[in-house]
DSSP file (Angstrom, degrees, kcal/mol; ACC not computed):
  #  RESIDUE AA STRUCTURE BP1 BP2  ACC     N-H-->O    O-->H-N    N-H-->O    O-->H-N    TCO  KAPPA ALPHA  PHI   PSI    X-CA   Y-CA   Z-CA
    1    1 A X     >        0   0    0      0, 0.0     4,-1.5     0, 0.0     5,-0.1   0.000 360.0 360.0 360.0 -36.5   66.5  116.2  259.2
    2    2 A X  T  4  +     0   0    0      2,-0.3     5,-0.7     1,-0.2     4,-0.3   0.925 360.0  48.2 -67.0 -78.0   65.6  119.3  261.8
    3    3 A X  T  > S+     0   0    0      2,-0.2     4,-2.2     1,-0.1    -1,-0.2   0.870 111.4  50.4 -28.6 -43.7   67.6  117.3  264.5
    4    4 A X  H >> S+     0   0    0      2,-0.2     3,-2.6     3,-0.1     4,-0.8   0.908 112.6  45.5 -60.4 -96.4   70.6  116.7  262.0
    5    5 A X  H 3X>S+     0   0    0     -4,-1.5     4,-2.2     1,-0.3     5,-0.7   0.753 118.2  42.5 -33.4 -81.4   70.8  120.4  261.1
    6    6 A X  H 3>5S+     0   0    0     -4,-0.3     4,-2.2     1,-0.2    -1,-0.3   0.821 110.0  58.0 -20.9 -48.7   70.5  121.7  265.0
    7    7 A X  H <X5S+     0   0    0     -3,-2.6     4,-1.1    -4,-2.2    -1,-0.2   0.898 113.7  31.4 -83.2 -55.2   72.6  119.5  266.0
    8    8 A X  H  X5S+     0   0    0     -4,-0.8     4,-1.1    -3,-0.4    -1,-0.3   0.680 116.5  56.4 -43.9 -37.5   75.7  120.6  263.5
    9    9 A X  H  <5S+     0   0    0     -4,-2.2    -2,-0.2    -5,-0.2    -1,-0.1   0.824 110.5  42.5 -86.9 -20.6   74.9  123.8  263.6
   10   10 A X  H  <<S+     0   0    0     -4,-2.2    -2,-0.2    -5,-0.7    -1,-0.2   0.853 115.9  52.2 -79.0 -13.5   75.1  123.5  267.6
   11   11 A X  H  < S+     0   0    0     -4,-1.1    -1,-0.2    10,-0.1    -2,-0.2   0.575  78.9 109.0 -66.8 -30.9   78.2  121.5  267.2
   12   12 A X  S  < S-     0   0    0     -4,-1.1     2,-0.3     9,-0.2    -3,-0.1   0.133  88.0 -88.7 -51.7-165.9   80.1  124.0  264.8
   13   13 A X        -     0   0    0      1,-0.1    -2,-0.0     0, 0.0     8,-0.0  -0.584  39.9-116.4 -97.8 169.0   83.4  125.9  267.0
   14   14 A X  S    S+     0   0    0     -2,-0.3    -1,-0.1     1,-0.2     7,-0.1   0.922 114.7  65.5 -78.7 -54.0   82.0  128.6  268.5
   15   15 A X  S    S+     0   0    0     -3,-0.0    -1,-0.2     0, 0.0    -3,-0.0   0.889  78.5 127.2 -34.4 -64.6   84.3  131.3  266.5
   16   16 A X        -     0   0    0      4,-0.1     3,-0.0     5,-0.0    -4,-0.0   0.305  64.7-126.1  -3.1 124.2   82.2  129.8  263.2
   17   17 A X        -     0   0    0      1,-0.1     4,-0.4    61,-0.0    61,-0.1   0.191  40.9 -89.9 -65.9-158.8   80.5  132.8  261.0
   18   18 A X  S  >>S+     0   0    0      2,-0.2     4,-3.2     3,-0.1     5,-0.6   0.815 130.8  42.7 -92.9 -64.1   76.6  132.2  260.6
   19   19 A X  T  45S+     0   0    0      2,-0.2    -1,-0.1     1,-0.2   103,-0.1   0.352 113.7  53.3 -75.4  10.7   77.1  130.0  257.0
   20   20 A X  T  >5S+     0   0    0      3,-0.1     4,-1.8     2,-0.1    -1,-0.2   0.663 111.0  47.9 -95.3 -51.9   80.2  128.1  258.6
   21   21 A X  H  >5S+     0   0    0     -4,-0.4     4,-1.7     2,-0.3     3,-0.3   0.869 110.7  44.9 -79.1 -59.7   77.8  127.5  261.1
   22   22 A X  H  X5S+     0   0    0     -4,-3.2     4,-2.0     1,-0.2     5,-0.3   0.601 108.4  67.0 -34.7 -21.9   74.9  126.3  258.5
   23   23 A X  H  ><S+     0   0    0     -5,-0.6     4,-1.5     2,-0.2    -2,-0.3   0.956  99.8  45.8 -94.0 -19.1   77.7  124.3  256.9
   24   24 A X  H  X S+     0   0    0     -4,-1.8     4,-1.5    -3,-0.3     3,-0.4   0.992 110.8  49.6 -58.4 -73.6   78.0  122.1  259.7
   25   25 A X  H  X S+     0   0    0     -4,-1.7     4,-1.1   -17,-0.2   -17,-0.3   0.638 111.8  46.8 -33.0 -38.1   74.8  121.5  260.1
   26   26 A X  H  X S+     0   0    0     -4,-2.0     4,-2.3     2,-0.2     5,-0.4   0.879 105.3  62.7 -91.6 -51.6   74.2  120.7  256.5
   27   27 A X  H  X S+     0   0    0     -4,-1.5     4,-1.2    -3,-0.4    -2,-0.2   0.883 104.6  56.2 -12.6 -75.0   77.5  118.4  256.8
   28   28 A X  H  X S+     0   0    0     -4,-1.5     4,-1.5     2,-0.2    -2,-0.2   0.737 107.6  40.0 -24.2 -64.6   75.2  116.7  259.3
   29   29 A X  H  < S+     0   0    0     -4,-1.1     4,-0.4     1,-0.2    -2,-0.2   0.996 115.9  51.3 -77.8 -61.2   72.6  116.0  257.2
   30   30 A X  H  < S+     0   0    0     -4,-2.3    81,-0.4     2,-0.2    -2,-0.2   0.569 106.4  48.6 -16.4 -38.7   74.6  115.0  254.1
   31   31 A X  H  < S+     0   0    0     -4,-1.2    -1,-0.2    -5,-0.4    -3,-0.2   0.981 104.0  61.6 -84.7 -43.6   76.8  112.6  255.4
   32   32 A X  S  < S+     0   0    0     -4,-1.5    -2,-0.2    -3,-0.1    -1,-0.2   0.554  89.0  97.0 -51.6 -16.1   73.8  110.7  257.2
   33   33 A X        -     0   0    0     -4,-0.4     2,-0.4     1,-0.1    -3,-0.0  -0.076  58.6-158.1 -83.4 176.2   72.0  110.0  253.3
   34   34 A X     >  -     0   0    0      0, 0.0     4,-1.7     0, 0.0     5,-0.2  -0.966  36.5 -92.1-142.6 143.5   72.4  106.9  251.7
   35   35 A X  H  > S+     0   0    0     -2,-0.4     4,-2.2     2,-0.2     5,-0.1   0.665 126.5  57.5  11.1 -62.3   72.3  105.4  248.6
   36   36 A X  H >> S+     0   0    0      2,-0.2     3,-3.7     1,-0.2     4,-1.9   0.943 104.8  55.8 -64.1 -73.0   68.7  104.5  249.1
   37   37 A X  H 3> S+     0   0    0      1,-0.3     4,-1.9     2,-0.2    -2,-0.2   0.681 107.2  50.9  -7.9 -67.0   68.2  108.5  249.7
   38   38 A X  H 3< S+     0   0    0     -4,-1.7    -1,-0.3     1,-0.2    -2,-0.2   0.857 117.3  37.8 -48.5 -46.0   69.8  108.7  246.3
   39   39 A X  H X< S+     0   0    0     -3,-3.7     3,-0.5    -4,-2.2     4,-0.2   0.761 110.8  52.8 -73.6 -20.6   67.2  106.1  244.6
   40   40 A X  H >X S+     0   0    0     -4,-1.9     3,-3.4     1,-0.2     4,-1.2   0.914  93.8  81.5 -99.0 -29.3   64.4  106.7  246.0
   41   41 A X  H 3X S+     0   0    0     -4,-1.9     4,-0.8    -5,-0.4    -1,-0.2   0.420  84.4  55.7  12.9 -61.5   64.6  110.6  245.1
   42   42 A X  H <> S+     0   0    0     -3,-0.5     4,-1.6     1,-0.2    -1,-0.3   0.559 109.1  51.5 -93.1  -5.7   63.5  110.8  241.8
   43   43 A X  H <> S+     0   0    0     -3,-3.4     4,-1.0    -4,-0.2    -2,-0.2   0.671 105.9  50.3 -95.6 -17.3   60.2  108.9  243.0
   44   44 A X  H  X S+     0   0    0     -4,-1.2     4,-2.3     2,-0.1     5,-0.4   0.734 108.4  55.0 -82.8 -34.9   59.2  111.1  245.8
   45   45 A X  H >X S+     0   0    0     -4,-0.8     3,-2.0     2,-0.2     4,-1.4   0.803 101.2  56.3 -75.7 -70.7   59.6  114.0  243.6
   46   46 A X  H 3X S+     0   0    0     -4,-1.6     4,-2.2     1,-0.3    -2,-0.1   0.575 115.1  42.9 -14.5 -70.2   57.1  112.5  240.9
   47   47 A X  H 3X S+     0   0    0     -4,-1.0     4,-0.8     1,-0.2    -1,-0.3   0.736 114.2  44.4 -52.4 -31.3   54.5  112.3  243.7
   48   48 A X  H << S+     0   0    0     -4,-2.3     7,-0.4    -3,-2.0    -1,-0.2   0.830 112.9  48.5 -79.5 -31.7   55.0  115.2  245.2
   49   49 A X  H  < S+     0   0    0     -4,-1.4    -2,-0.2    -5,-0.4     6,-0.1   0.984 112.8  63.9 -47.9 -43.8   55.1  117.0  241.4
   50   50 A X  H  < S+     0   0    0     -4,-2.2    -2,-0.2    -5,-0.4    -1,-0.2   0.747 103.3  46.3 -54.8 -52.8   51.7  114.6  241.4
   51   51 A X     <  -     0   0    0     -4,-0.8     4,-0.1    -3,-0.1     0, 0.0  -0.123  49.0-167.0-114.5 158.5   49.9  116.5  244.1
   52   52 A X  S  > S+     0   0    0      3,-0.1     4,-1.3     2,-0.1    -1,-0.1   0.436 106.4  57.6-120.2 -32.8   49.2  120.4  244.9
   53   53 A X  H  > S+     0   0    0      2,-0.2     4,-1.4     1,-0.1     3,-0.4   0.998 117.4  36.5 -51.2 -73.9   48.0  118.7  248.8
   54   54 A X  H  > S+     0   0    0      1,-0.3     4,-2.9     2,-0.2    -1,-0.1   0.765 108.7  60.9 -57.6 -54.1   51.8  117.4  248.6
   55   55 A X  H  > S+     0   0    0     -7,-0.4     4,-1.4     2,-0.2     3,-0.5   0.871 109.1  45.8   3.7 -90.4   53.2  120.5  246.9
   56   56 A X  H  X S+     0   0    0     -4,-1.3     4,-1.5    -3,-0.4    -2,-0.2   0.653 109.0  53.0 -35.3 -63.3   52.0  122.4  250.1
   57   57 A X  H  X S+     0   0    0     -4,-1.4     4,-0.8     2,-0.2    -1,-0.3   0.710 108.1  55.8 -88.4 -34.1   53.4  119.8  252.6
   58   58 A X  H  X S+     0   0    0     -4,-2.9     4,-3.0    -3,-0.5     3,-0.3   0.982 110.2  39.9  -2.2 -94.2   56.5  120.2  250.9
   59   59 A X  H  < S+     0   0    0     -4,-1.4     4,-0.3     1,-0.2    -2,-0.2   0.715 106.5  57.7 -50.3 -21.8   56.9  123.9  251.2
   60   60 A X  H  X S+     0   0    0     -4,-1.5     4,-2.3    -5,-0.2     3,-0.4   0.845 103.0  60.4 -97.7 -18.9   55.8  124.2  254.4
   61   61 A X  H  X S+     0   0    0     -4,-0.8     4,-2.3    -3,-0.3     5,-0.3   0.945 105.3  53.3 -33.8 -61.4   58.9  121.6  255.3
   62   62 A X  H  < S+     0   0    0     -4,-3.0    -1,-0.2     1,-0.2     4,-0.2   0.503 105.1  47.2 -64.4  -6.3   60.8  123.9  254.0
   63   63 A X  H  > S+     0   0    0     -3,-0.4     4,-3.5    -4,-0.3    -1,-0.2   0.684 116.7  46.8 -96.0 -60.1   59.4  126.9  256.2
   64   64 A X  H  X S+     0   0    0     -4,-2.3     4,-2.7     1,-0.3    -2,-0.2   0.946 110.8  48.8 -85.0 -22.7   59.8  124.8  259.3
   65   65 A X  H  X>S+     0   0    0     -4,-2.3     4,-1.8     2,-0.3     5,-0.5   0.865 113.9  51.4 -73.7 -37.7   63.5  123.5  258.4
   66   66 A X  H  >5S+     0   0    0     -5,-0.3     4,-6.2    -4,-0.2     3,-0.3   0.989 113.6  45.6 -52.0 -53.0   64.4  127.3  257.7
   67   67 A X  H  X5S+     0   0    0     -4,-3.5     4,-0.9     1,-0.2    -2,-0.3   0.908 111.3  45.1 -52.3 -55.7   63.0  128.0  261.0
   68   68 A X  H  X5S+     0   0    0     -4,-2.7     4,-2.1     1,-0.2    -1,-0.2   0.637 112.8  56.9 -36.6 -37.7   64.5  125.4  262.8
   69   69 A X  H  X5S+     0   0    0     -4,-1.8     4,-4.5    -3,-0.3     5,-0.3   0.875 115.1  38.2 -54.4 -71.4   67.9  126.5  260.9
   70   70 A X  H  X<S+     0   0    0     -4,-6.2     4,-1.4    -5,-0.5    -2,-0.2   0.721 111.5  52.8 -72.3  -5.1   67.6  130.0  262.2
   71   71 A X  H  X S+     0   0    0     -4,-0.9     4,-2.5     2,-0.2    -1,-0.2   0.867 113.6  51.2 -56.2 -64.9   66.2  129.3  265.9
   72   72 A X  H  X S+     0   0    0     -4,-2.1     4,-2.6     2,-0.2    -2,-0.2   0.885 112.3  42.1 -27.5 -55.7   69.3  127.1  265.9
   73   73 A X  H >X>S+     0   0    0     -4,-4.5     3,-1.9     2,-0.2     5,-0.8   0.970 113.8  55.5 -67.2 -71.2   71.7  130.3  264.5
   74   74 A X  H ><5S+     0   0    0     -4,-1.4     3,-1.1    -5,-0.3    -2,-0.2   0.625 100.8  53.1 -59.9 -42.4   70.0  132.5  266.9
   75   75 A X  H 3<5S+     0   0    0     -4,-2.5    -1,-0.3     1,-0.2    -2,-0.2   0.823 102.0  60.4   9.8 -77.6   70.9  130.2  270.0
   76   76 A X  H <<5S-     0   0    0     -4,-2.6    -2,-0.2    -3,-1.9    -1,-0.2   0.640 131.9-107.6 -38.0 -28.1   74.6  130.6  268.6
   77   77 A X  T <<5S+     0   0    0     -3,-1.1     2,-0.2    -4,-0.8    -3,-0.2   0.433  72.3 150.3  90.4   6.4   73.6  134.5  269.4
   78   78 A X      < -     0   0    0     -5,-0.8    -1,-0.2   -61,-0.1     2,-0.1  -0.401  41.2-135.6 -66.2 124.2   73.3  135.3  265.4
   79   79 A X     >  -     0   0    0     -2,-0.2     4,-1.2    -3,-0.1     2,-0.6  -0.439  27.2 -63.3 -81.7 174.5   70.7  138.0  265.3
   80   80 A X  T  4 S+     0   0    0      2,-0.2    -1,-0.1     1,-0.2   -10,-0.0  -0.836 110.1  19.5 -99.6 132.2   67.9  138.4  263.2
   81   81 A X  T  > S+     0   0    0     -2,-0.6     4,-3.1     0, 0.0     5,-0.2  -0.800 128.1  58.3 -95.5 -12.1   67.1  138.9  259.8
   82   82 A X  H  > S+     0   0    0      1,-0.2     4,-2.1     2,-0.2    -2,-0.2   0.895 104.3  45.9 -71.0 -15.9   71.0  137.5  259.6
   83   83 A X  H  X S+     0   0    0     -4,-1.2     4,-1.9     2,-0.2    -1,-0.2   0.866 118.3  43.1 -94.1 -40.3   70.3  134.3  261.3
   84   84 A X  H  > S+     0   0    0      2,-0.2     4,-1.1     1,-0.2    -1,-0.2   0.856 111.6  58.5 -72.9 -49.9   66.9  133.8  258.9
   85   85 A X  H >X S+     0   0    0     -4,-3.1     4,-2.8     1,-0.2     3,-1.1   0.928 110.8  41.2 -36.0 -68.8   69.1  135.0  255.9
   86   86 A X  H 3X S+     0   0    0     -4,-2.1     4,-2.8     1,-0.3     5,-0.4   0.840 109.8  52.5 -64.4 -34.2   71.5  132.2  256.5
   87   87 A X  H 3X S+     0   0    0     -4,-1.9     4,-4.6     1,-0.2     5,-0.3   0.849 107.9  55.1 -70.5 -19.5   69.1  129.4  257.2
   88   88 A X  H <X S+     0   0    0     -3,-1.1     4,-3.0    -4,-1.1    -1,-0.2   0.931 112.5  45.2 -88.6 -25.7   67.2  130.3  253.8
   89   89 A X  H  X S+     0   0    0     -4,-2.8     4,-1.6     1,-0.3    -1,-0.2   0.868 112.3  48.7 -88.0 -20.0   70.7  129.9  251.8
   90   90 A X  H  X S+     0   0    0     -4,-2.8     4,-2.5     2,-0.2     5,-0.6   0.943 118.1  43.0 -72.9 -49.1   71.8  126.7  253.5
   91   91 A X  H  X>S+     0   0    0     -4,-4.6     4,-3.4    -5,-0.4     5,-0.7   0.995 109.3  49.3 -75.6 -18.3   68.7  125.5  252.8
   92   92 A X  H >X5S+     0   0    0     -4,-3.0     3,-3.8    -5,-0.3     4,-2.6   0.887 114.2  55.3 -35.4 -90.0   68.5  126.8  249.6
   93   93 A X  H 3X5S+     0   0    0     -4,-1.6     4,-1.9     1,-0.3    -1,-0.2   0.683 105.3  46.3   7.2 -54.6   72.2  125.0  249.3
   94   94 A X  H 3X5S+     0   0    0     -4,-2.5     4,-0.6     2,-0.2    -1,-0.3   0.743 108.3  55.9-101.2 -16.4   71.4  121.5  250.3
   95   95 A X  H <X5S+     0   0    0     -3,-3.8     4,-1.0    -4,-3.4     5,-0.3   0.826 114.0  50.7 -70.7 -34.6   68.0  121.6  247.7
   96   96 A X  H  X<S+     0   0    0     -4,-2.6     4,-2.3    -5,-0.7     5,-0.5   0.908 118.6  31.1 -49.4 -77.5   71.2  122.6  245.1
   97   97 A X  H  < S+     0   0    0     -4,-1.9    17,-0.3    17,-0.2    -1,-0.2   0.557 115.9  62.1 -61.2 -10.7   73.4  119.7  246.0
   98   98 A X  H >X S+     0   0    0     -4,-0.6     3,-4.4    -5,-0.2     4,-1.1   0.970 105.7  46.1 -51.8-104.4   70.4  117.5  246.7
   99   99 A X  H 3X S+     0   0    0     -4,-1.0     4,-0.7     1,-0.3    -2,-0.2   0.525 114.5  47.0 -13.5 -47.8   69.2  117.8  243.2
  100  100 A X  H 3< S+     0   0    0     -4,-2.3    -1,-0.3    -5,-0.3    -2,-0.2   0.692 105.6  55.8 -87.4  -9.2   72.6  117.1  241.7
  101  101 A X  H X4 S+     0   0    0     -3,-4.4     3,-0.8    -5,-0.5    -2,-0.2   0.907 112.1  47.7 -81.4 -25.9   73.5  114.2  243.8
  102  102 A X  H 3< S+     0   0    0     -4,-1.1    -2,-0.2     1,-0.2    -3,-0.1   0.934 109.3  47.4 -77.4 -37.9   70.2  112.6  242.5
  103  103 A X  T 3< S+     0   0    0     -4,-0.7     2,-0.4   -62,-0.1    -1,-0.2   0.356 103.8  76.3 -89.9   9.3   70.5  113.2  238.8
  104  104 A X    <   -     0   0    0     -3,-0.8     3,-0.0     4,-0.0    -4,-0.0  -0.991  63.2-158.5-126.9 152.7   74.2  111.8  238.9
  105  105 A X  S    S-     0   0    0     -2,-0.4     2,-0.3     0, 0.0    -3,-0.1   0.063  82.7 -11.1-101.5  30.2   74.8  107.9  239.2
  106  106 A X  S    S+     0   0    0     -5,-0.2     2,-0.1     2,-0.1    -2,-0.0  -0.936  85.2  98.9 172.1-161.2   78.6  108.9  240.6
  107  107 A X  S    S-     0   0    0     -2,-0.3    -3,-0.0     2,-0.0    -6,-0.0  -0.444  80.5  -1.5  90.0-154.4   80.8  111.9  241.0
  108  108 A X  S    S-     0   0    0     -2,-0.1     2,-0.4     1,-0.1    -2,-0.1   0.040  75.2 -99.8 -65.8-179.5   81.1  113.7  244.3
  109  109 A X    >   -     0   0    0      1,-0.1     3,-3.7     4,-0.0     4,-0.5  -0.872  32.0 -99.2-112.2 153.3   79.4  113.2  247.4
  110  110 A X  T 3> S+     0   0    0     -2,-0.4     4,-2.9     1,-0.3     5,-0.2   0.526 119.4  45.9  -6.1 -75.1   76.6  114.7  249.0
  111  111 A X  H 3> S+     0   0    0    -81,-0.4     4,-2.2     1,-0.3    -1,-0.3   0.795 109.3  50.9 -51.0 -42.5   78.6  116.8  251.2
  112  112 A X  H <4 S+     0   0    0     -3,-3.7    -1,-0.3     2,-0.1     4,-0.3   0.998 113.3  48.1 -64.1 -45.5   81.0  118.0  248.7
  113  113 A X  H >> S+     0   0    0     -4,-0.5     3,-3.9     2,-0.2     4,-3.8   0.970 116.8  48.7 -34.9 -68.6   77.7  119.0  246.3
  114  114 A X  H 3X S+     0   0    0     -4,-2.9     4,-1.5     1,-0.4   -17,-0.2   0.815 110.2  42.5 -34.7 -57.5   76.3  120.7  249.3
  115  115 A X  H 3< S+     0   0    0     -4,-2.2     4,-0.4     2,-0.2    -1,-0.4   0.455 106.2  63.9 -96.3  13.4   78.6  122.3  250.3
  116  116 A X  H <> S+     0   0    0     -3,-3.9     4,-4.1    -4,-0.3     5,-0.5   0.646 104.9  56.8 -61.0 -66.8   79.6  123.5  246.4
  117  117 A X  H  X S+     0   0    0     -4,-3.8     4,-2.5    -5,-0.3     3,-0.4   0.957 103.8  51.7 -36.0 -61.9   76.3  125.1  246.6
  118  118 A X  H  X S+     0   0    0     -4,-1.5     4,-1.2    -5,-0.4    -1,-0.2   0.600 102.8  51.5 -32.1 -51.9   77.3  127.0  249.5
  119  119 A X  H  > S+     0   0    0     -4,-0.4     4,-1.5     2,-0.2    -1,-0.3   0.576 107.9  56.5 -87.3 -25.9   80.1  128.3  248.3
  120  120 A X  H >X S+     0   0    0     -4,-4.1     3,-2.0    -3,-0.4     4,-1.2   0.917 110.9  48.2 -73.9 -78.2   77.9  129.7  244.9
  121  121 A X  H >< S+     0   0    0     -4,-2.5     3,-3.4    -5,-0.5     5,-0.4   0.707 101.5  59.2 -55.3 -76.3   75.6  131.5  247.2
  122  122 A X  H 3X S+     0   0    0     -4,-1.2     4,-0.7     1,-0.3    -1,-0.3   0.580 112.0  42.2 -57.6 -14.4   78.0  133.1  249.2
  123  123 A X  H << S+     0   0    0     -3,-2.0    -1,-0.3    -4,-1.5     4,-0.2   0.662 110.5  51.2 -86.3   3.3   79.3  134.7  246.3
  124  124 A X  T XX S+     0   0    0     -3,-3.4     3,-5.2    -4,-1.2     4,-0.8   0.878 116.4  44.1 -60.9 -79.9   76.1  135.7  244.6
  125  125 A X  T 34 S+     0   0    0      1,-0.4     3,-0.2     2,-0.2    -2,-0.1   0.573 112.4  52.0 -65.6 -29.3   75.0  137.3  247.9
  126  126 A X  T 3< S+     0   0    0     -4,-0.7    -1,-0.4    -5,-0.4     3,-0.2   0.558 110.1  52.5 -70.2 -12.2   78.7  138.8  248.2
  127  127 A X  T <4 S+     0   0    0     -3,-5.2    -1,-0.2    -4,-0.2    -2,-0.2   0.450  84.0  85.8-104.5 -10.3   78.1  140.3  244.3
  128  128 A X     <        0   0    0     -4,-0.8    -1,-0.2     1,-0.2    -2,-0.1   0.343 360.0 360.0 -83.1  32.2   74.7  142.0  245.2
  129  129 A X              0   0    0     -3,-0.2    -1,-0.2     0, 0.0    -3,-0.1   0.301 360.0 360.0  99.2 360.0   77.0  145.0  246.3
């Protein structure tokens, strides 16, 4: 998933904002899922709900995929806290659209979810004045 995400985000056009730039990357990872991705979902979260060891190794996936996110942005020349900022709302973003592509048996696809997400954070963060 790390590779996917770099890889998009190092692919966006250069001109790309910091969260155009996340949305690529996320693109990335979205179109690659499958079906299986979709089935098997609701059964890796049970086991990981199962565990507080699994829990852990969760979150701290999510720590290194920020990082990776925001090494990536910073690369692009985004500085930081914005680059860190961005990486937490994409991922944030793709846990959204994640979540609803598993718990529907149709509708949109990944990528549209994803990037629905995407577009609600960047205007919550645009309403916190």
């Amino acid at each position: 998933m790390s590779g996917l995400l770099v890889e998009g985000i190092a692919g966006a056009p250069a001109e790309a904002g910091p969260l155009d730039a996340v949305a690529a990357g996320l693109d990335n990872v979205a179109g690659s899922m499958t079906s299986f991705n979709r089935e098997v979902a609701p059964r890796v979260r049970a086991v990981i709900a199962s565990s507080a060891e699994l829990q852990a190794r969760d979150q701290a996936k999510h720590v290194s995929l920020v990082a990776d996110v925001a090494a990536a942005l910073q690369d692009r020349g985004v500085p930081d806290p914005v680059a860190s900022l961005a990486a937490e709302i994409g991922m944030l973003a793709f846990r959204d659209g994640f979540a609803t592509w598993t718990a529907s048996d149709g509708g949109p696809g990944l990528v549209a979810l994803v990037r629905e997400a995407l577009e609600k954070l960047r205007g919550a963060v645009g309403a916190l004045g």
